[in-house]
C-alpha positions, -999 to +999 in steps of 0.1 A: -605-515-521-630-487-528-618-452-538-636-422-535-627-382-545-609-359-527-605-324-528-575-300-515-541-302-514-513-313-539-520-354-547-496-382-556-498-390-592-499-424-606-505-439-638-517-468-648-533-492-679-571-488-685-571-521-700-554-556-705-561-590-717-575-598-682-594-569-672-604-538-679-613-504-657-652-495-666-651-450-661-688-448-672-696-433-641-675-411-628-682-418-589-676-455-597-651-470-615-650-506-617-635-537-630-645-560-657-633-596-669-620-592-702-614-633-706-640-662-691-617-668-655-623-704-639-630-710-604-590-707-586-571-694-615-560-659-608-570-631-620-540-619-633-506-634-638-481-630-610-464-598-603-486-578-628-503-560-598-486-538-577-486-517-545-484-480-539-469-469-507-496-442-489-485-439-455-476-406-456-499-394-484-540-385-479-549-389-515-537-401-548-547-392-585-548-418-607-541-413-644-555-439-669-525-440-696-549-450-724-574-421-720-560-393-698-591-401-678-581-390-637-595-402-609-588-388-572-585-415-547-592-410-510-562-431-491-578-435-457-607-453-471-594-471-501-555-483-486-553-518-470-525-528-440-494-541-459-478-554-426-486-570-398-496-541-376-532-537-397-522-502-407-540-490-441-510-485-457-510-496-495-528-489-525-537-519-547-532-511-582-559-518-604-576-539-571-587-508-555-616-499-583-631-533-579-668-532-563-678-547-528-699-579-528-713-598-501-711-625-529-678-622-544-664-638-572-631-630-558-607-633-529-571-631-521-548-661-521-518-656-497-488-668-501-485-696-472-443-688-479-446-646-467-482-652-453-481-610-440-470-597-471-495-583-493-470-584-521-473-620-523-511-624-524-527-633-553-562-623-562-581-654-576-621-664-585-640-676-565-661-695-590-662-690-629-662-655-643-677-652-676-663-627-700-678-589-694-689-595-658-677-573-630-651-586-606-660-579-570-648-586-536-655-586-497-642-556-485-650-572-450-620-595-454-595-571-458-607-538-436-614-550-403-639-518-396-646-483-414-649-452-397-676-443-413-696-472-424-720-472-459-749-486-475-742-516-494-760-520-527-748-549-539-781-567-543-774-602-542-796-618-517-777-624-486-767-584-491-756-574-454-771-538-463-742-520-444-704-523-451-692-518-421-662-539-422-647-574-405-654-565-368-691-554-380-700-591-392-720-612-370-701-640-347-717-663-376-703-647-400-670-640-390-667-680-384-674-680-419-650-657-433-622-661-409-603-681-427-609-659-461-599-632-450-563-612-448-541-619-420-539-587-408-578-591-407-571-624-386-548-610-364-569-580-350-601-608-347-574-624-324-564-596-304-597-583-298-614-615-290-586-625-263-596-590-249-632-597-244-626-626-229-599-611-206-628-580-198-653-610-191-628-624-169-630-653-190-592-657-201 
């Protein structure tokens, strides 16, 4: 869910709303857009309302620019760091509209709800607080529970107090805290935590 720029080529353009009644994208800084509660949000309740998010399809595309419809304002958005798998086979595939401005936290005060009906389709998660969001406060999120590792990992500067200093994804965490998350996180994050543990234990000759 992080974007960054991206230069060369001929990008995808998409449009989308600066601002709603739920949220609303903060372009202060140009290297870091981000997303702010526009309404108090209680602990559970999501975000938004059902199928006012949606998916952009960037599997064959290295970069996107996005258009803010209010403003004009543009923003070029790096696919192969920002896209998250959208199937089963954990390929960063999707772009999640507005969801990929929001922040990294190691303290969230959001996560994903999936759908226990379609529990591989991103489509059918819901993004929902973690505990109550007061009006004007930035939403965040664990990148950790949706990109299992980053090619190139960065400094976290979060600053809460259990900061992890180094984003670094899922398969960076400690065995401790990947106990902790597992069940948070996306089940295309769950799936390659299974794979690759039944292969260490199959190198250790344990399986």
């Amino acid at each position: 869910m992080r974007c960054n720029h991206f230069s060369g080529g001929q990008p995808q353009i998409i449009v989308i709303t600066k601002e709603t009644d739920d949220y609303r994208i903060v372009t202060d800084d140009p290297e870091n857009w981000h997303l702010v509660a526009n309404r108090p949000i209680a602990i559970e309740e999501p975000v938004t309302p059902k199928g006012t998010t949606f998916h952009i399809d960037v599997s064959k595309t290295a970069f996107v620019e996005v258009i803010l419809k209010e403003t004009q304002e543009k923003r070029l958005v790096y696919t192969a760091v920002s896209a998250v798998p959208s199937d089963p086979g954990c390929v960063q595939s999707a772009l999640e509209m507005p969801w990929c401005f929001m922040s990294h936290s190691c303290e969230p005060n959001t996560h994903d709800r999936w759908s226990m009906d379609a529990p591989a389709k991103l489509k059918c998660a819901e993004t929902e607080a973690t505990r109550d969001i007061v009006e004007g406060e930035e939403l965040t999120y664990d990148y950790a529970l949706e990109q299992y590792s980053y090619a190139t990992p960065f400094a976290c500067k979060c600053g809460v107090d259990s900061c992890r200093r180094t984003v670094n994804g899922f398969k960076g965490l400690s065995p401790e805290m990947q106990k902790q998350l597992l069940l948070h996180a996306s089940p295309y994050i769950q799936e390659k935590f299974r794979h690759d543990s039944i292969k260490k234990y199959i190198d250790q000759g344990l399986y």
